[in-house]
Structures are given as structure tokens and as C-alpha cells.
C-alpha positions as CSV (number, residue, x, y, z in Angstrom):
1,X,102.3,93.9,-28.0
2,X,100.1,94.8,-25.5
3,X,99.1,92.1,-22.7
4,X,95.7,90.7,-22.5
5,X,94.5,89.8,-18.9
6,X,92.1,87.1,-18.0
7,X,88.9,87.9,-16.3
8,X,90.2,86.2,-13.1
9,X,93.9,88.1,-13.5
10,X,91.9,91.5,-14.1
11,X,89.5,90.6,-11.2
12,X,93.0,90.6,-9.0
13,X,94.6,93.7,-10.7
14,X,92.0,95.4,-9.9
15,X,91.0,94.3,-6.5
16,X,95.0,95.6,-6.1
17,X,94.3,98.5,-7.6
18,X,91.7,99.6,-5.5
19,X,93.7,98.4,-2.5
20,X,96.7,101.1,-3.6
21,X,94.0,104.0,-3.9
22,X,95.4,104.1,-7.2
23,X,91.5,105.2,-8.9
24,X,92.9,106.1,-12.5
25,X,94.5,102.6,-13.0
26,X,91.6,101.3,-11.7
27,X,89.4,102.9,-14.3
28,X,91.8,102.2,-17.2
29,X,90.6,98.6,-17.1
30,X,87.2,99.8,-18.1
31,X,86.0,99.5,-21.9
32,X,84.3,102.1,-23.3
33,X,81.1,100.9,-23.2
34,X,81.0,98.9,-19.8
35,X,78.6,98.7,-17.9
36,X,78.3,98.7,-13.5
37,X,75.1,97.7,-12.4
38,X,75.0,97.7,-8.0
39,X,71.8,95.5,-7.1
40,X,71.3,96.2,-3.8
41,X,72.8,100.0,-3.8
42,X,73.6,102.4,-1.1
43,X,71.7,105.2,0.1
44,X,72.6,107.7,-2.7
45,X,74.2,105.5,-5.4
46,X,73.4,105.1,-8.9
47,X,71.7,101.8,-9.2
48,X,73.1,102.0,-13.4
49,X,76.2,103.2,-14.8
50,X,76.6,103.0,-18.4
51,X,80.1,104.3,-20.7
52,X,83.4,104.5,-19.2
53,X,83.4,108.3,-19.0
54,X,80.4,108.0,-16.5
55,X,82.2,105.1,-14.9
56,X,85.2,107.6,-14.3
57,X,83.3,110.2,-13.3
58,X,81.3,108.5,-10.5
59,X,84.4,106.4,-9.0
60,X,86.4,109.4,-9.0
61,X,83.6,110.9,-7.0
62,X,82.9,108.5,-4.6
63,X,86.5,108.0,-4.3
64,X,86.8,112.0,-3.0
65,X,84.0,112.0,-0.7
66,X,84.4,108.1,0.5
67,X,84.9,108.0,4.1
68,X,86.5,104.8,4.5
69,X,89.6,103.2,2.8
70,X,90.2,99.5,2.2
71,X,92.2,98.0,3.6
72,X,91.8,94.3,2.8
73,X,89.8,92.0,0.7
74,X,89.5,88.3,2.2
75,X,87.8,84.9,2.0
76,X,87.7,85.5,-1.8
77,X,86.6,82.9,-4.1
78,X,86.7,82.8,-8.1
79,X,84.4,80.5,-9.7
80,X,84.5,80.5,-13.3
81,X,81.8,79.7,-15.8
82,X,80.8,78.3,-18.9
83,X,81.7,81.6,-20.5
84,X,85.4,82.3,-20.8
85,X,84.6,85.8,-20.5
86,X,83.0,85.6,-17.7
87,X,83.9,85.1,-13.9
88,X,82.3,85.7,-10.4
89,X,83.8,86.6,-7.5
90,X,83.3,86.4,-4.0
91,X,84.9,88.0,-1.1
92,X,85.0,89.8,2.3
93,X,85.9,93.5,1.7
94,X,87.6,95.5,4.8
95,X,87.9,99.1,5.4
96,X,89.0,101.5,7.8
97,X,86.6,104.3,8.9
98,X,88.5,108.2,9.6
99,X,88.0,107.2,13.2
100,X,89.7,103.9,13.0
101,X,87.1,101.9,13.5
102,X,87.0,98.6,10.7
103,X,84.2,97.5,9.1
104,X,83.7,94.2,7.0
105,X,81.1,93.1,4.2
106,X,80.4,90.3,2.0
107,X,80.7,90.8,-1.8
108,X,79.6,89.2,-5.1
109,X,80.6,90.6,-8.6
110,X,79.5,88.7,-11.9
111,X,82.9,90.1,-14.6
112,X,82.5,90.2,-17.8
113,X,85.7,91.2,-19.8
114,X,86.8,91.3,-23.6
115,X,90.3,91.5,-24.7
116,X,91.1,92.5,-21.2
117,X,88.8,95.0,-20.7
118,X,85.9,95.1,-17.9
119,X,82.3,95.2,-20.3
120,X,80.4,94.9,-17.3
121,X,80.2,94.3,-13.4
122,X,77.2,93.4,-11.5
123,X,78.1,93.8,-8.2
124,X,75.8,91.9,-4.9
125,X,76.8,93.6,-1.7
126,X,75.0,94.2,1.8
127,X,73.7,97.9,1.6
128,X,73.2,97.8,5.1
129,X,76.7,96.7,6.3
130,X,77.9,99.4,3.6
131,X,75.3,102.2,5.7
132,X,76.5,101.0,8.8
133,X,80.7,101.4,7.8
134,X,79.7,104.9,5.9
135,X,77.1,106.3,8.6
136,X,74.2,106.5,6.3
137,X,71.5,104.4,8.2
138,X,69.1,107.1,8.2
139,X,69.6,107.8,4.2
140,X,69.1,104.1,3.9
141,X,66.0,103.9,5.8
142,X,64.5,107.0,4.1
143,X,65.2,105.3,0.8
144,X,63.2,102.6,1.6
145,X,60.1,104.4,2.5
């Protein structure tokens, strides 16, 4: 039989997961139909991904081209709510720029998972600390005009 994670034990898989680098693991704890919605987005990032495949094929990209790698989460928080389904997170996420250099942000997801599989993040982070870490101020500032 097949084990059937909690949103708060997927939440920490995952945030493992991404931790290794290990994308494909990552992405096998999506459902088919999930859904990642990014409030406050990036310069050049979907604001709406719907269906694991585009899921996969947008983390794997980013992934690639990414110029940073984590390195830590910290300060995280899991609050749960009135929905067992349902979780949100917060935390301090820290990564490590090609030149060294380490930049920290502040995160908030709202998890939704079924039988252990992620239906839907909606994710709450500081596009400008993410510009900033990534070296996309300008593309951040032309995106608001």
C-alpha cells in the first residue's frame, strides 16, 4: 500500500526536495490537475499554472535557467486550518547566487493536498527581494509600467 502524506508532512518533503535539487521528485507530488498560482510574481513568471504537465514543464525550466540555489529554508511556521486538507506555511527561504553572494526572502504558501497529492499552491512572496537575488530589477520595474 502506498503511503499517504499529510499536507504538513508533504509541505516538508517537499521543501527537502527542493533543498536536494532533486526537481522530478519534487514534481511527482503534484496531482494532475493542480494548480500554482504566484500573487505577487517575478519579472517574467507565469502569474497561473494549471495541470501537472505545465507544472513540470515550467519548474523544470526555471530550474535550468535559475541562477541561484537554495540553500536553506528558516523561521518556518505551519499553521493549519479548519480544512484538513489544507495548510499554510510560512518561512524564510535562502539561496546562494553563482557569485556567492546569499540572499534571503519571506514566503507564504496556502497547500491544498488530496490523498497526498499537491491540488493547489498559492504562493505570497516578495518579487522584489526575488529581483534583487536573481538581477532582474530592471525587468521588474518595466513590468510595472
Amino acid at each position: 500500500m502506498e503511503q499517504t502524506f499529510t499536507p504538513r508532512q508533504v509541505f516538508e518533503e517537499t521543501q527537502q526536495l527542493l533543498l536536494a535539487h532533486d526537481i522530478e521528485k519534487y514534481i511527482d507530488f503534484f496531482g494532475e490537475n493542480a494548480v500554482i498560482e504566484t500573487k505577487f510574481t517575478a519579472a517574467g513568471q507565469p502569474y497561473k499554472i494549471e495541470g501537472k504537465a505545465a507544472i513540470a514543464t515550467i519548474l523544470r525550466a526555471s530550474n535550468q535557467a535559475s541562477p541561484l540555489k537554495r540553500k536553506a529554508f528558516e523561521n518556518t511556521v505551519v499553521h493549519g486550518t479548519d480544512d484538513p486538507n489544507v495548510i499554510i506555511a510560512e518561512y524564510d527561504q535562502i539561496s546562494e547566487s553563482k557569485n556567492g553572494s546569499l540572499y534571503t526572502w519571506s514566503d507564504v504558501l496556502i497547500l491544498t493536498v488530496r490523498d497526498g497529492k499537491i491540488q493547489s499552491v498559492r504562493a505570497y512572496s516578495n518579487p522584489i527581494a526575488i529581483a534583487k537575488a536573481m538581477q532582474t530589477v530592471d525587468k521588474l520595474i518595466e513590468s510595472l509600467q
